[in-house]
Structures are given as structure tokens and as C-alpha cells.
MARZA-274273 format. One record per residue (C-alpha): residue number from 1; residue in one letter; y negated, z, x negated. Coordinates in steps of 0.5 Angstrom, whole numbers, plus 500, padded with zeros to 3 digits. Example, Ala and Ser with C-alpha at 12.3 -4.5 7.8 and 13.67 -1.06 7.14 Angstrom:
<nodes>
@num->1; residuo->A; Y->509; Z->516; X->475
@num->2; residuo->S; Y->502; Z->514; X->473
</nodes>
This chain:
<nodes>
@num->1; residuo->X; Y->331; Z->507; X->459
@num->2; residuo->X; Y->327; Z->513; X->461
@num->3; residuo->X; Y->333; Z->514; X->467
@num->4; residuo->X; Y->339; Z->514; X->463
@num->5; residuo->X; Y->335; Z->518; X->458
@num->6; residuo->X; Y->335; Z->525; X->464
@num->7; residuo->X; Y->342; Z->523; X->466
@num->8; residuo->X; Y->344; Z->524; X->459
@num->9; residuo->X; Y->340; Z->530; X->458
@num->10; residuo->X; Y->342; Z->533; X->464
@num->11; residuo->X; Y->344; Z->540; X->464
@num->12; residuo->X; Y->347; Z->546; X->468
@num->13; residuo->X; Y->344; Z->553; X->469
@num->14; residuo->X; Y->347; Z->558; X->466
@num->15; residuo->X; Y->351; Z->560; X->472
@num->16; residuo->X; Y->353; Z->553; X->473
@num->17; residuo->X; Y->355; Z->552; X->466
@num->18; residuo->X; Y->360; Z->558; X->467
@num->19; residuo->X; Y->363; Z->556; X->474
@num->20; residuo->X; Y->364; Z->548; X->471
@num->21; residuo->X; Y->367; Z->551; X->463
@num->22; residuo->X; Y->371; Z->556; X->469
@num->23; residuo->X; Y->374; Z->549; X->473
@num->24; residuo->X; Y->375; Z->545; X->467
@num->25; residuo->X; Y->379; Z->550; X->463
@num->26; residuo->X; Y->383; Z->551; X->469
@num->27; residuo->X; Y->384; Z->543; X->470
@num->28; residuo->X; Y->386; Z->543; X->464
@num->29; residuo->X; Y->391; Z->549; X->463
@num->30; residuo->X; Y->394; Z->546; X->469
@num->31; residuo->X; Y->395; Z->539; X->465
@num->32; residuo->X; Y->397; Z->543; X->458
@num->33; residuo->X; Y->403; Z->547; X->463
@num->34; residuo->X; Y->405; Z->541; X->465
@num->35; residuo->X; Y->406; Z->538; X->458
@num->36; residuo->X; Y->409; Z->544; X->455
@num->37; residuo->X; Y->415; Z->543; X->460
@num->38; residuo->X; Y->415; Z->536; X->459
@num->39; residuo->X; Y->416; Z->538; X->452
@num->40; residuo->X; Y->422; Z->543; X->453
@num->41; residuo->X; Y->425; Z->538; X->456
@num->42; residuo->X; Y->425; Z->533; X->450
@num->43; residuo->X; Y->428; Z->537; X->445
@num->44; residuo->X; Y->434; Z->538; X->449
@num->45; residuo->X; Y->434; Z->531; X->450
@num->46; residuo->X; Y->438; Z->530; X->442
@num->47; residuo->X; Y->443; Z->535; X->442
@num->48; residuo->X; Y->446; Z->532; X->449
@num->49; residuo->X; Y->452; Z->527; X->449
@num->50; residuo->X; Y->454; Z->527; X->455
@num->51; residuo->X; Y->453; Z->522; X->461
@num->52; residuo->X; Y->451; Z->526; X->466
@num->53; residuo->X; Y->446; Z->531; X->462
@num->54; residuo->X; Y->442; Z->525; X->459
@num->55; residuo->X; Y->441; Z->523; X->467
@num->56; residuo->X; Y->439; Z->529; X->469
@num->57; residuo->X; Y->434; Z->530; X->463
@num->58; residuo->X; Y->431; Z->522; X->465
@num->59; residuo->X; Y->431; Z->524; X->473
@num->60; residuo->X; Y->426; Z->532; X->470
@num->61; residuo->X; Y->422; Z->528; X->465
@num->62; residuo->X; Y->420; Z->523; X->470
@num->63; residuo->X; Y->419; Z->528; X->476
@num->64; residuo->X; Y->414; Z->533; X->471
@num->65; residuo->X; Y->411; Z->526; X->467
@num->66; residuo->X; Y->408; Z->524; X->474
@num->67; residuo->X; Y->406; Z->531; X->477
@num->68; residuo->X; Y->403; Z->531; X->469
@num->69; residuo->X; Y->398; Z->524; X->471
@num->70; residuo->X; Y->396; Z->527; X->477
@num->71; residuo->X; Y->394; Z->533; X->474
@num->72; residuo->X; Y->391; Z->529; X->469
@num->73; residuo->X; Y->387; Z->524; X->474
@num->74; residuo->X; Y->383; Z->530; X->477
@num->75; residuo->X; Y->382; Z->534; X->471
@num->76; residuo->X; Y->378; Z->528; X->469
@num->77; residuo->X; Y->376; Z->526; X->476
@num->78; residuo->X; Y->372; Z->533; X->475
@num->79; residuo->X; Y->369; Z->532; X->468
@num->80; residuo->X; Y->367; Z->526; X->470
@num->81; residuo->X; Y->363; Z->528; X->476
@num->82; residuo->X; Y->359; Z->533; X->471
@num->83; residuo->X; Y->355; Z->527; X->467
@num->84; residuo->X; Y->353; Z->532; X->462
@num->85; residuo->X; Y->353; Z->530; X->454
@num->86; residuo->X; Y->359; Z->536; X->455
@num->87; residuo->X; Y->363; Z->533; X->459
@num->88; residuo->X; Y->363; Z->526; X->455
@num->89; residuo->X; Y->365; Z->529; X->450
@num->90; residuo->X; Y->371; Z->533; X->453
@num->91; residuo->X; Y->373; Z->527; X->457
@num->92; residuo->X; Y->373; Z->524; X->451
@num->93; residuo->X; Y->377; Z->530; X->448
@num->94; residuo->X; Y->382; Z->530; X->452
@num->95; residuo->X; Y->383; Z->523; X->453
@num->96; residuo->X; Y->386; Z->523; X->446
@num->97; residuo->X; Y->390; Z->528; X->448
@num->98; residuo->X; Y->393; Z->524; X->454
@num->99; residuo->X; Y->394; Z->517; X->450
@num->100; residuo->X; Y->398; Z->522; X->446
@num->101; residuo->X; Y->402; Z->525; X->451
@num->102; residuo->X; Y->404; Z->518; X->454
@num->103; residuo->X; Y->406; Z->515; X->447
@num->104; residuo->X; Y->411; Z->521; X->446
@num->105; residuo->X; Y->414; Z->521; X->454
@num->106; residuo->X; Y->415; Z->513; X->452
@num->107; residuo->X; Y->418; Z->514; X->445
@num->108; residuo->X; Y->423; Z->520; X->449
@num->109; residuo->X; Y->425; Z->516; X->455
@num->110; residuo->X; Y->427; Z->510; X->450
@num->111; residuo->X; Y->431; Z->514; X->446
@num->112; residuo->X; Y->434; Z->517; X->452
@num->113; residuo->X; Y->436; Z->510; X->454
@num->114; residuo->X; Y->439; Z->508; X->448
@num->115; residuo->X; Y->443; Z->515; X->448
@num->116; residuo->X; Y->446; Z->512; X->455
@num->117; residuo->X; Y->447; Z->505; X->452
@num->118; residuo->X; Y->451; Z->508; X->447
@num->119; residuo->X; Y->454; Z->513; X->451
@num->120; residuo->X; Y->456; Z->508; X->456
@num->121; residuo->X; Y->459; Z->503; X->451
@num->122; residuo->X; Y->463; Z->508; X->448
@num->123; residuo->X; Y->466; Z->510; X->455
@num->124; residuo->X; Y->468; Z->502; X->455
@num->125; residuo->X; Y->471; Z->503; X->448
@num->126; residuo->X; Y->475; Z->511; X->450
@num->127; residuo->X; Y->478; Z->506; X->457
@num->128; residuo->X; Y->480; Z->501; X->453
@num->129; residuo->X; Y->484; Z->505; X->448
@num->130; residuo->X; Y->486; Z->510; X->453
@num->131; residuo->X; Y->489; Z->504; X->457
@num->132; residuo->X; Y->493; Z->501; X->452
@num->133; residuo->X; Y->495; Z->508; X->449
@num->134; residuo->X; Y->498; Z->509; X->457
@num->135; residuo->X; Y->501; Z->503; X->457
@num->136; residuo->X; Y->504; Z->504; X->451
@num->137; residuo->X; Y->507; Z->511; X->453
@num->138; residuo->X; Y->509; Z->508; X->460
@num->139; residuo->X; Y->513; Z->503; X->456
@num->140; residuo->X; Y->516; Z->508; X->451
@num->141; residuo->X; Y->518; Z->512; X->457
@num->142; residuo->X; Y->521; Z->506; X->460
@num->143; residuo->X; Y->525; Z->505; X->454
@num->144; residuo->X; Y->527; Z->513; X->455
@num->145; residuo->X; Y->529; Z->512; X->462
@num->146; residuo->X; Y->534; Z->505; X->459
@num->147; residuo->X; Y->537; Z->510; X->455
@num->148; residuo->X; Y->538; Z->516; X->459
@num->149; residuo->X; Y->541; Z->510; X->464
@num->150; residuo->X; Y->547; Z->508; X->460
@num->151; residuo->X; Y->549; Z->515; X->459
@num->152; residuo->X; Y->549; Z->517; X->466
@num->153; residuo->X; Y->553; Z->510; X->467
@num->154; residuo->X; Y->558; Z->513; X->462
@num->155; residuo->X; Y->559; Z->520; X->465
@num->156; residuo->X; Y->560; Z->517; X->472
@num->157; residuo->X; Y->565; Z->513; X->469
@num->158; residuo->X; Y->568; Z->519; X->465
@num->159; residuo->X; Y->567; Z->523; X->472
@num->160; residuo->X; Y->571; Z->517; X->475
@num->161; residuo->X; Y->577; Z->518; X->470
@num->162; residuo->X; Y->577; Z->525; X->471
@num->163; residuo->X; Y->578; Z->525; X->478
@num->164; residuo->X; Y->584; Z->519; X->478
@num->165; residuo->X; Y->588; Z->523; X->473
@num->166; residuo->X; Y->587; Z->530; X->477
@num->167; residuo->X; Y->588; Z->527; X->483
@num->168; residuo->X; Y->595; Z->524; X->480
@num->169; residuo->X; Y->597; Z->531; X->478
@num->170; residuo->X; Y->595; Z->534; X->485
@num->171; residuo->X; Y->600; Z->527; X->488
@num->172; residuo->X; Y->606; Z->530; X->482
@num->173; residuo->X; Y->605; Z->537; X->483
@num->174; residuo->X; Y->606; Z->536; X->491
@num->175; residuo->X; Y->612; Z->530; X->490
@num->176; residuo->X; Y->615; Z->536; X->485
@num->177; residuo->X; Y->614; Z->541; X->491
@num->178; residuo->X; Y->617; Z->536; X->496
@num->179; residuo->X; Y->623; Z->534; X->491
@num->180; residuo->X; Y->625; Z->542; X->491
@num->181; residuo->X; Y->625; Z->543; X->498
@num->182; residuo->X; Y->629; Z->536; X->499
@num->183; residuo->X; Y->634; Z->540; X->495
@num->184; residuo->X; Y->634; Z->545; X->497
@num->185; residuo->X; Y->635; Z->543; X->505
@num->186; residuo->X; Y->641; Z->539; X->501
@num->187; residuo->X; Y->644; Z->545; X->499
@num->188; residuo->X; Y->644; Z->549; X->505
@num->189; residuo->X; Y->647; Z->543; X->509
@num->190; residuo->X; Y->652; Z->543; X->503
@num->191; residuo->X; Y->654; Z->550; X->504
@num->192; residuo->X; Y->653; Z->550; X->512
@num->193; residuo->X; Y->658; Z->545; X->513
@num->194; residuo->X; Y->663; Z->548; X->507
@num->195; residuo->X; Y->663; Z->554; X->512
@num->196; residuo->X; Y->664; Z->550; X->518
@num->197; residuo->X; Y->670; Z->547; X->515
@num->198; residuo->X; Y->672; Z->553; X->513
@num->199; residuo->X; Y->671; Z->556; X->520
@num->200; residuo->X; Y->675; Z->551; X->522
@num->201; residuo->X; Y->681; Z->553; X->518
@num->202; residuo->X; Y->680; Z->560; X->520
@num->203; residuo->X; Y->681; Z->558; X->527
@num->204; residuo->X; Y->686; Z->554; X->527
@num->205; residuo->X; Y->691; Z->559; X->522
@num->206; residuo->X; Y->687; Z->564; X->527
@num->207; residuo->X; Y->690; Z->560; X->533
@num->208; residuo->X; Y->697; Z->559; X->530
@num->209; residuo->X; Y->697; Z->566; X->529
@num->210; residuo->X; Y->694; Z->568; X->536
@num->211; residuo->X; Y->701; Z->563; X->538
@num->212; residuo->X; Y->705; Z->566; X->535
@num->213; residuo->X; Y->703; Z->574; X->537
@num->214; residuo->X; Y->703; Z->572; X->544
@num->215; residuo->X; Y->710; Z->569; X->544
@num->216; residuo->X; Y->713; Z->575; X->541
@num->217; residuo->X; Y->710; Z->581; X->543
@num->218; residuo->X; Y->704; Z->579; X->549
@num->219; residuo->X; Y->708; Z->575; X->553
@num->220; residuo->X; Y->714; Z->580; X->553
@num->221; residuo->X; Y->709; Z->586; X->555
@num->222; residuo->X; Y->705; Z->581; X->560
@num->223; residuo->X; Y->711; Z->580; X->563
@num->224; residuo->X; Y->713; Z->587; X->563
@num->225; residuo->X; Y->707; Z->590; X->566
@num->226; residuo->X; Y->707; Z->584; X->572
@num->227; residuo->X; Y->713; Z->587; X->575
@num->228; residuo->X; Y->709; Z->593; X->575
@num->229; residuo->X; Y->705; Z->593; X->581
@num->230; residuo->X; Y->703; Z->601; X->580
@num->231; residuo->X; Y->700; Z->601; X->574
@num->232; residuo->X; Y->694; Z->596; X->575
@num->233; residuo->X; Y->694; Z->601; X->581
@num->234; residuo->X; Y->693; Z->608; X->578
@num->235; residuo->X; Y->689; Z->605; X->573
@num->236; residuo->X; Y->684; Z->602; X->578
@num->237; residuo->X; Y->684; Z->608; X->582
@num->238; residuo->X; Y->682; Z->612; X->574
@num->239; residuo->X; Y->676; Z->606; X->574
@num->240; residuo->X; Y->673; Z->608; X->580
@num->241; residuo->X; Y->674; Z->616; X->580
@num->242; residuo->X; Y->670; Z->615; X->573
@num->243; residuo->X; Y->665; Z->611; X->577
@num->244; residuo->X; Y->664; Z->615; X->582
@num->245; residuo->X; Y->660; Z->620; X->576
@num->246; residuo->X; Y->654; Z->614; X->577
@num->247; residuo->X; Y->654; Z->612; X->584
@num->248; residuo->X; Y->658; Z->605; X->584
@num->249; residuo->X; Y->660; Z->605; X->591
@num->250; residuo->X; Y->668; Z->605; X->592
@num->251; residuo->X; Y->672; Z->600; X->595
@num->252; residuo->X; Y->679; Z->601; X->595
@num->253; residuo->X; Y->683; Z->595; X->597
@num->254; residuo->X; Y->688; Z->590; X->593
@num->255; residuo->X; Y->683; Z->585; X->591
@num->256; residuo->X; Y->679; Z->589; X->587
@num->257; residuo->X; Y->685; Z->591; X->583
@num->258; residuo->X; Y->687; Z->585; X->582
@num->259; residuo->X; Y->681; Z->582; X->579
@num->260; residuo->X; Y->679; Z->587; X->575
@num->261; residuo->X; Y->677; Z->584; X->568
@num->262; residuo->X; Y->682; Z->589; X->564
@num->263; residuo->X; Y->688; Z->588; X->568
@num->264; residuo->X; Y->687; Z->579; X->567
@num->265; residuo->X; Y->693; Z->576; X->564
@num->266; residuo->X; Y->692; Z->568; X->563
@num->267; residuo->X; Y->697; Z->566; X->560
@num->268; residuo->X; Y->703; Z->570; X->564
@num->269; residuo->X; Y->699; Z->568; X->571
@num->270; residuo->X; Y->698; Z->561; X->569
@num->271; residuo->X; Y->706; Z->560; X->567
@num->272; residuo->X; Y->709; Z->564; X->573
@num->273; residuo->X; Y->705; Z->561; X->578
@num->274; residuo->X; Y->704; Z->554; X->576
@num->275; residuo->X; Y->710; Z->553; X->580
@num->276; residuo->X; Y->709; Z->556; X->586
@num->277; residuo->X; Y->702; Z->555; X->587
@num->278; residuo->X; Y->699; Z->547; X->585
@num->279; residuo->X; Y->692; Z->549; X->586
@num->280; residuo->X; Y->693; Z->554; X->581
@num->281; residuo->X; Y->691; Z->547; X->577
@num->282; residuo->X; Y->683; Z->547; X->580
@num->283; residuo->X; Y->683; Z->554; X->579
@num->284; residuo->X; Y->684; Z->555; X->571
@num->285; residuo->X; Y->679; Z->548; X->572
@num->286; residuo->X; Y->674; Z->553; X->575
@num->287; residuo->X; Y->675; Z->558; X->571
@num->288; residuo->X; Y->675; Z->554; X->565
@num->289; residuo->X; Y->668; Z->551; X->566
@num->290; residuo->X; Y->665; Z->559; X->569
@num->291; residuo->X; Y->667; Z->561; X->562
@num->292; residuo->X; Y->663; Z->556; X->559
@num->293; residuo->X; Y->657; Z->559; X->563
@num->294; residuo->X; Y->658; Z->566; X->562
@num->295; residuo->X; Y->658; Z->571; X->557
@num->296; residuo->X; Y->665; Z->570; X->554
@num->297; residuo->X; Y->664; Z->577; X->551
@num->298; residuo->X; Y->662; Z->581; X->558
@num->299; residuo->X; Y->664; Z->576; X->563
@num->300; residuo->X; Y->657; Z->577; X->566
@num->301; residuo->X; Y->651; Z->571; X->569
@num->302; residuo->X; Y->649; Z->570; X->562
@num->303; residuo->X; Y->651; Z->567; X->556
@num->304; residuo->X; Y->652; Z->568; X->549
@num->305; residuo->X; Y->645; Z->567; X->546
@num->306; residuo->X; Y->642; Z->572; X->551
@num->307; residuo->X; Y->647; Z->577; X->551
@num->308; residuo->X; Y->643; Z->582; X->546
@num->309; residuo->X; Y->650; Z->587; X->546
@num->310; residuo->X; Y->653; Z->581; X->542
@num->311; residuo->X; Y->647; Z->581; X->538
@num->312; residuo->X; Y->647; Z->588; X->536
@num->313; residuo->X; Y->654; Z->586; X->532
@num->314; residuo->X; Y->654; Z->584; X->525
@num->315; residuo->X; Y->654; Z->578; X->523
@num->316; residuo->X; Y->662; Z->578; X->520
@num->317; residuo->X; Y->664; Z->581; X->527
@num->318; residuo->X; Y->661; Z->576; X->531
@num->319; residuo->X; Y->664; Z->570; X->527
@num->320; residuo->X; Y->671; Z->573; X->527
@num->321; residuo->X; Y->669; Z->573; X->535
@num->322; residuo->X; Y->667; Z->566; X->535
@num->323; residuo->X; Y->673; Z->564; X->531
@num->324; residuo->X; Y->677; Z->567; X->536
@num->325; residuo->X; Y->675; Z->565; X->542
@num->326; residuo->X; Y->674; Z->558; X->538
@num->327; residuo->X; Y->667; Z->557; X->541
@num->328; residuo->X; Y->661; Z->553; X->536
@num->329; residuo->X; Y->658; Z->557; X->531
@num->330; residuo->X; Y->652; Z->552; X->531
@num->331; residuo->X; Y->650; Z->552; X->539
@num->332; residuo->X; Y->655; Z->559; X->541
@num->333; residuo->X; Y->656; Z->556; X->548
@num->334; residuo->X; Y->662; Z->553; X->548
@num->335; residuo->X; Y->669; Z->552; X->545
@num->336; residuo->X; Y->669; Z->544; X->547
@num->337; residuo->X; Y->667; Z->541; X->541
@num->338; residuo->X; Y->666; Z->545; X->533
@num->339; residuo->X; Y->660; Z->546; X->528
@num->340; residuo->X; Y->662; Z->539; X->525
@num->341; residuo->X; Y->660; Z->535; X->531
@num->342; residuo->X; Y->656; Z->539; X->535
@num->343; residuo->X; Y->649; Z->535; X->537
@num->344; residuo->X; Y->645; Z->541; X->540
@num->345; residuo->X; Y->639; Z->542; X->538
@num->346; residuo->X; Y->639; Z->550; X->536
@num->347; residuo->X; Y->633; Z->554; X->536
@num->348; residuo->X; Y->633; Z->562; X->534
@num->349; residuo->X; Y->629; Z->566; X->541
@num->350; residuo->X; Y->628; Z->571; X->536
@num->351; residuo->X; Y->624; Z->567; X->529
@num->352; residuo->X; Y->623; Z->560; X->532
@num->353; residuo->X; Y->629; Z->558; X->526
@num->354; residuo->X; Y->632; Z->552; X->528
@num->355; residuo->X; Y->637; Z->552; X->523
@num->356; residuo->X; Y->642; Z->558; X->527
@num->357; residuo->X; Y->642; Z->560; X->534
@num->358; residuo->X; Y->639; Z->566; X->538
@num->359; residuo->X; Y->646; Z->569; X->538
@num->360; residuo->X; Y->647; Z->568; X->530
@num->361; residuo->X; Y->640; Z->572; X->529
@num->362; residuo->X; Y->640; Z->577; X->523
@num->363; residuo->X; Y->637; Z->583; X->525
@num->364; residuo->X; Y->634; Z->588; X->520
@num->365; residuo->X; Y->636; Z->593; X->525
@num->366; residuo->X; Y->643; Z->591; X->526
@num->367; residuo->X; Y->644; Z->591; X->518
@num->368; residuo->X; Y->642; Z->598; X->518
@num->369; residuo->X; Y->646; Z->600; X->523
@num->370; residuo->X; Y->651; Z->606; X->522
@num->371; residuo->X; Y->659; Z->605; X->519
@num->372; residuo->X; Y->661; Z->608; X->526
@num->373; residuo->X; Y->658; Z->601; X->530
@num->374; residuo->X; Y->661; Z->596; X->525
@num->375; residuo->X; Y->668; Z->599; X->526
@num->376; residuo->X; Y->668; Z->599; X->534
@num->377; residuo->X; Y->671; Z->593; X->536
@num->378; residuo->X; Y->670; Z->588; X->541
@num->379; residuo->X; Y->673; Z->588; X->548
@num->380; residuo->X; Y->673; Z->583; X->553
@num->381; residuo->X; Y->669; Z->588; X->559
@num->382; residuo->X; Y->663; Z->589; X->554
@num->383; residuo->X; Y->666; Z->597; X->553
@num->384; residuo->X; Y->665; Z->599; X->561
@num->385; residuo->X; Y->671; Z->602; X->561
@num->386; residuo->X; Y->671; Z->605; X->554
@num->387; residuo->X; Y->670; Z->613; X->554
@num->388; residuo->X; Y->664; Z->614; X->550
@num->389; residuo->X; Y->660; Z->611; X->557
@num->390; residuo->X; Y->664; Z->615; X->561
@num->391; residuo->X; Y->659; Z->621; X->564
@num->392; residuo->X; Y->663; Z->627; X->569
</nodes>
């Protein structure tokens, strides 16, 4: 009893006692510190409604609730190695204090607990409604879209009965167009062959009329003239002085004068001399099918749709020579066959126009030529011997 008396009975030194009050108070400084945090952590654990805010509040609680045991445990540990009657009472103290501190963590913690059950449990609820007002929006969307579905239906029908009837208008339009130019194709060839029948009666009142002039008035003069040797002559020996301005070279002999063109009397030839001469009958054979080559206007290698001197008459002209010289008015090569039952494919050289020859061409330039042009007539050397191409 006397020892446990000294223990209780100890005391510091005045020095002592100071550093002991200086260590203690910092200890427990320390360890209120500690606390004080803990409990501005606690207050904010009411107003928090959120998941994540009430974890992270639980995770600093507990982190500073330990630091706070540990602080605790060394305060007391330096208290109680002091053994004063002080120390006793300051252990005692705070001892109060701790069990305090604990019972407050412990109230805290389980309210944060039960926060986040709540919360947990109203998330669940959240979902779920969240889940069947999803579906029952996505079910009101799919309704929509059938809706949306059947009018798409009908205008794509609309759209293809729009597009049968332009289509049907389009196929009119073109049979109407077809139809027009059909009659019209008719028409020409109405008219075509009107003028052919036409050119057809015109030749032959026009050879009738040829007939008799050459009966009465041709064949007499022909005659006359072929008793005349010294005409062709002199007239031959005009020819050539007049040539002789553009350097034709000169050959005087009988045979040039008697084939000159000018002075060529078929019919009267033919008729004195068929008697005489049988090969005369080969020679108007050979005649006949060289006429059928050449240029009927010029008497020149080339025909009658590549002579441009003919072209460059009008259009009446031209005709009344084909009609006088009984050649075709649709191919303008030979005097065989008529319009009506030629069967040459015609093709213009000067537009491509398959309906006319090259020879019948229109020319805007020949339409529009001078008064004095249309009246000079057609002679049969293409105008050599005319005097408007005589130079001196």
C-alpha cells in the first residue's frame, strides 16, 4: 500500500510539469485537429443526394477517422506514461471525449449507408420507369413510321401514274409529229408526180410541135445549107480567127469543119446518108449512147449533174431544156425512161436532198441573178461561139 501511495503521489518538477502540459497540449491539439475535419465532413453528408458525393464523403471520413485513432492512441500512450494523479484525470478526460467521437463517426457512417441504399434503390426505380417509358416511346415511334409507310406507298403509286400518263402524252405528241410528216412526204409525192405527169404532156405536145417545125421549116433550110459547102467553111474560118485572140492552136483541115458542133445536122445526116452509108446505123447507135455520157448542154466529158454552167440556170429554164431534150427530170442523165418509172436513187452533191438531183439544185445565188441572165438562152456548144466570150 505504502508503494502504490509514491506512485499516485508523484509529481513533476516544475520544469517537468511544463514540458509534460506542452507535449500533452500538442498531442491533443493534434487529435481535436483531426476531428474537427472529420466533422466538417459530416455536415455536408445531409445535403448530399448524389451517389458518387456520399462514396466519396464515406472514403474521407474513414481515412481521417483512422489518422484521428492513431493520433489518439499516442496521446494517450504519453498521458499514461506520465502516471501522475494529472495524468489520470486527463487520460480519464479525454477518454469521454473519444467515446464521443466514435459514437458520432458510427451515427454518421450509418446514415451514409442508408443515404446510399436509398439512393441505390431509387436509381433501380429511375431505370425501370426510364426502361418502360423508352419502350413506350420507341413503340409510339414504330406506330409513326407505319403510318409514315403507307403514305410513301401512296405517293409512289401516285408517282407511277404520274409518270404512265406523261409518258402516254410524250408517245401522242411523237405519233402526232410522225403522222404529220407522213402527210406531208404524201403530199410532195402527190405533187411530184402531178408535175411529172405534167412534164410528161408537156414533152410530148412539145415533140409534136418539134416535128412539125423540123418538117416544115428545119428540114428544108438543113437541106438548103447542106448543098452549101462554102458556108460551114467561112464560118469555121471565123471560128478560128476569133480563137486565135486566146492561143487555140489552128488546124485547118475539112474535118474540123465538118465536126464542128454548130454546124451538126442530125436529122438531115441521117436521112441522106442512110441510104449510101449502112454503117451510118452503128454510128448514130454510138452517138446515141456518148450523149447518154456527156453533157448534153456543152457536149463536153462530163454530165449533166456536174455541169455548173447548167446549174446556173433557173430553175424554168432547166426544165423547159429537159423537156426538149426528153431526159429525166428525176435522175437528169438520160432520155431512156420518164420521171414516173425512173428507179435511180437521187442524191443532191450540194445539200445531201435525196428528193431532186444535183442538176435540179436550187441555188439562192442563181435566183438572184440579173434579168439579162434569165433571158439568154441555151445553146447547144454551152455559148463558146456567143460574142460576149469573144476577146480581140
Amino acid at each position: 500500500m505504502s508503494e502504490t501511495r509514491e506512485k499516485r503521489d508523484r509529481k513533476f518538477t516544475p520544469k517537468g510539469q511544463t514540458m509534460f502540459d506542452d507535449q500533452s497540449n500538442e498531442l491533443r491539439e493534434k487529435c481535436e485537429k483531426i476531428w474537427s475535419k472529420i466533422e466538417d465532413l459530416m455536415i455536408i453528408v445531409p445535403s448530399s443526394n448524389t451517389l458518387e458525393t456520399l462514396r466519396q464523403l464515406n472514403t474521407d471520413i474513414d481515412s481521417r477517422y483512422k489518422n484521428f485513432c492513431r493520433r489518439s492512441e499516442e496521446y494517450k500512450s504519453f498521458i499514461t506514461r506520465a502516471d501522475t494523479n494529472e495524468s489520470q484525470q486527463l487520460i480519464s478526460d479525454y477518454n469521454e471525449y473519444f467515446v464521443t467521437c466514435v459514437s458520432t463517426y458510427r451515427k454518421v457512417n450509418s446514415e451514409i449507408k442508408k443515404k446510399k441504399a436509398d439512393l441505390v434503390e431509387q436509381l433501380s426505380q429511375v431505370s425501370s420507369s426510364n426502361g418502360s417509358s423508352k419502350a413506350s416511346s420507341k413503340r409510339a415511334k414504330a406506330e409513326a413510321e407505319k403510318v409514315r409507310l403507307e403514305f410513301v406507298r401512296k405517293e409512289g403509286e401516285l408517282m407511277k401514274q404520274k409518270a404512265a400518263i406523261e409518258a402516254d402524252i410524250n408517245i401522242v405528241k411523237q405519233e402526232s409529229k410522225v403522222a404529220a410528216a407522213e402527210t406531208e412526204v404524201r403530199i410532195l409525192e402527190q405533187g411530184d408526180q402531178e408535175q411529172d405527169i405534167i412534164s410528161e404532156v408537156c414533152e410530148k405536145k412539145d415533140d409534136i410541135s418539134n416535128y412539125v417545125h423540123n418538117v416544115h421549116f428545119q428540114e428544108p433550110v438543113a437541106s438548103w445549107l447542106n448543098q452549101q459547102p462554102n458556108i460551114p467553111v467561112v464560118a469555121s474560118s471565123a471560128s478560128q480567127a476569133f480563137s486565135a485572140a486566146v492561143s487555140v492552136p489552128q488546124i485547118p483541115n475539112m474535118c474540123e469543119i465538118r465536126n464542128d458542133p454548130a454546124f451538126s445536122y442530125n436529122s438531115v445526116n441521117s436521112t441522106t446518108n442512110s441510104k449510101q452509108r449502112p454503117s451510118v446505123i452503128s454510128r448514130r447507135l454510138d452517138v446515141s449512147s456518148e450523149s447518154s455520157v456527156r453533157c448534153p448542154l456543152h457536149k463536153a466529158g462530163h454530165t449533166l449533174n456536174d455541169c455548173r454552167g447548167f446549174r446556173k440556170y433557173p430553175i424554168q429554164d432547166r426544165q423547159k431544156f429537159l423537156r426538149e431534150k426528153r431526159i429525166c427530170f428525176k435522175c437528169c442523165e438520160t432520155n431512156e425512161h420518164f420521171a414516173s418509172n425512173c428507179t435511180v436513187n437521187v442524191k443532191c452533191a450540194v445539200c445531201g436532198n435525196k428528193r431532186h438531183a444535183t442538176a435540179m439544185h436550187i441555188d439562192r445565188y442563181t435566183q438572184n441573178r440579173t434579168q439579162a441572165d434569165n433571158e439568154k438562152p441555151l445553146t447547144a456548144d454551152g455559148g463558146e461561139h456567143s460574142e460576149d466570150n469573144v476577146t480581140v
